[in-house]
C-alpha positions in Angstrom: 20.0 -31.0 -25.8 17.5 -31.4 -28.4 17.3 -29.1 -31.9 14.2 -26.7 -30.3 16.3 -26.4 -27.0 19.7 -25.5 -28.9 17.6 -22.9 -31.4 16.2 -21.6 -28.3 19.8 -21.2 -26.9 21.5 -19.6 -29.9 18.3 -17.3 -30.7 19.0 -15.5 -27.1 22.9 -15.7 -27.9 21.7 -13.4 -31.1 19.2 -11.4 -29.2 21.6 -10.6 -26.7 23.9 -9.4 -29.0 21.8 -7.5 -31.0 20.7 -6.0 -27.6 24.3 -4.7 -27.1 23.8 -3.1 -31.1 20.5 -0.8 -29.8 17.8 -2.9 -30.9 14.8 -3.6 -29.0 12.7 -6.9 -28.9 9.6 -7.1 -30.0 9.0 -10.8 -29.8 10.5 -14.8 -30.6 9.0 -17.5 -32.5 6.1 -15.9 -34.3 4.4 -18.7 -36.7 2.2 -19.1 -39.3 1.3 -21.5 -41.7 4.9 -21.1 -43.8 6.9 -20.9 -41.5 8.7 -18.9 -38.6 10.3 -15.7 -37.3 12.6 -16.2 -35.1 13.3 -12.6 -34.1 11.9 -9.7 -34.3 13.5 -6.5 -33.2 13.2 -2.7 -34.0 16.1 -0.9 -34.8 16.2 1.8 -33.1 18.4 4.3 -34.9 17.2 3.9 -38.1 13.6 3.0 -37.0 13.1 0.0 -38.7 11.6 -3.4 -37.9 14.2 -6.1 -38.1 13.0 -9.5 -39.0 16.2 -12.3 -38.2 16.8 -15.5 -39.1 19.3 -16.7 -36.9 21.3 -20.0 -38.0 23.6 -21.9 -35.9 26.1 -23.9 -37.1 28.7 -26.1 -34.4 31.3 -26.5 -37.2 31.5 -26.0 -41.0 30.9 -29.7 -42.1 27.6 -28.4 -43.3 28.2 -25.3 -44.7 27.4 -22.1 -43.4 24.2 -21.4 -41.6 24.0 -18.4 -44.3 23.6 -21.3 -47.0 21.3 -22.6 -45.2 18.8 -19.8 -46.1 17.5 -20.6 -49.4 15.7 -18.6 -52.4 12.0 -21.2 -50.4 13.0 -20.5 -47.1 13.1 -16.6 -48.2 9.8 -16.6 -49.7 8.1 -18.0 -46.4 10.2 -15.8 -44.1 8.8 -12.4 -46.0 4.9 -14.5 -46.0 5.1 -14.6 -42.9 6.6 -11.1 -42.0 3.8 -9.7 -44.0 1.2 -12.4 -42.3 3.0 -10.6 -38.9 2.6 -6.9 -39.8 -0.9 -7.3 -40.9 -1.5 -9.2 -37.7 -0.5 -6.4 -35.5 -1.6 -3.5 -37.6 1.8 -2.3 -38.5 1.6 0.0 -41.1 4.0 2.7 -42.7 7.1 1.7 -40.5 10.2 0.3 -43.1 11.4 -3.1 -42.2 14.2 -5.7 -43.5 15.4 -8.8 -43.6 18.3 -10.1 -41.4 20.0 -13.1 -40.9 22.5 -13.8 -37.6 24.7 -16.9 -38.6 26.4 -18.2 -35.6 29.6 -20.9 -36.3 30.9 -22.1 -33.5 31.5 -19.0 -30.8 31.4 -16.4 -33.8 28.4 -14.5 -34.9 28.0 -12.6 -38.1 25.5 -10.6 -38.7 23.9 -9.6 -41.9 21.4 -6.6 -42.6 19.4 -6.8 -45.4 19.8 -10.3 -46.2 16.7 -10.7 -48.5 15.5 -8.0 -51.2 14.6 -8.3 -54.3 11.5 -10.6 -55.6 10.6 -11.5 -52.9 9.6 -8.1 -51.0 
C-alpha cells in the first residue's frame, strides 16, 4: 500500500468515526496552492464547520502524528480553509480547526487544535 492509498484509508477510519460523533461530511481532499484539507465536516450540534487534519501514525518511533502538525503546516491549513470558504461562499457560519491522530488502532481526537495567530 502506497502513502496516498494508506491516507486515503485512515481519512475514512476518521470520517467514520466522526460520523458516529454527529458530524456531517461536506467533502475530502480539498487543495490549493498550500496545501490540503483532508476533512471537512459540519458539526452539527454546535453548527460549526470542522476543518481535520487527520495523522496516522503505525507506531511511536516517529513521534505522534499530533507533532507532526507544525506552527508551517498550521499556517497553510487555515490558507487554505479560508481559500475553501471563499470558494464556496461560506460566510457567517463559525468554524475550527481539528486534528484526528490515529496511532496504531487508537484515535484521538482534538477540537480546536489551531487558534491563535494564525486565525
Amino acid at each position: 500500500m502506497n502513502n496516498r492509498e494508506i491516507g486515503t484509508r485512515y481519512e475514512g477510519i476518521a470520517m467514520e468515526y466522526l460520523v458516529k460523533k454527529g458530524y456531517i461530511e461536506l467533502g475530502r481532499n480539498y487543495y490549493s496552492r498550500y496545501g490540503e484539507l483532508d476533512l471537512i465536516c459540519k458539526d452539527v450540534e454546535k453548527e460549526e464547520i470542522v476543518f481535520v487534519e487527520v495523522k496516522y501514525r503505525k507506531d511511536s518511533s516517529h513521534g505522534s502524528g499530533l507533532e507532526s502538525v507544525t506552527r508551517s503546516k498550521q499556517r497553510k491549513l487555515v490558507k487554505t480553509a479560508m481559500i475553501y470558504l471563499k470558494d464556496k461562499r461560506i460566510k457567517d457560519i463559525p468554524y475550527r480547526f481539528d486534528i484526528i491522530s490515529i496511532l496504531g488502532s487508537e484515535i484521538e481526537h482534538i477540537e480546536n487544535a489551531i487558534w491563535g495567530d494564525y486565525l
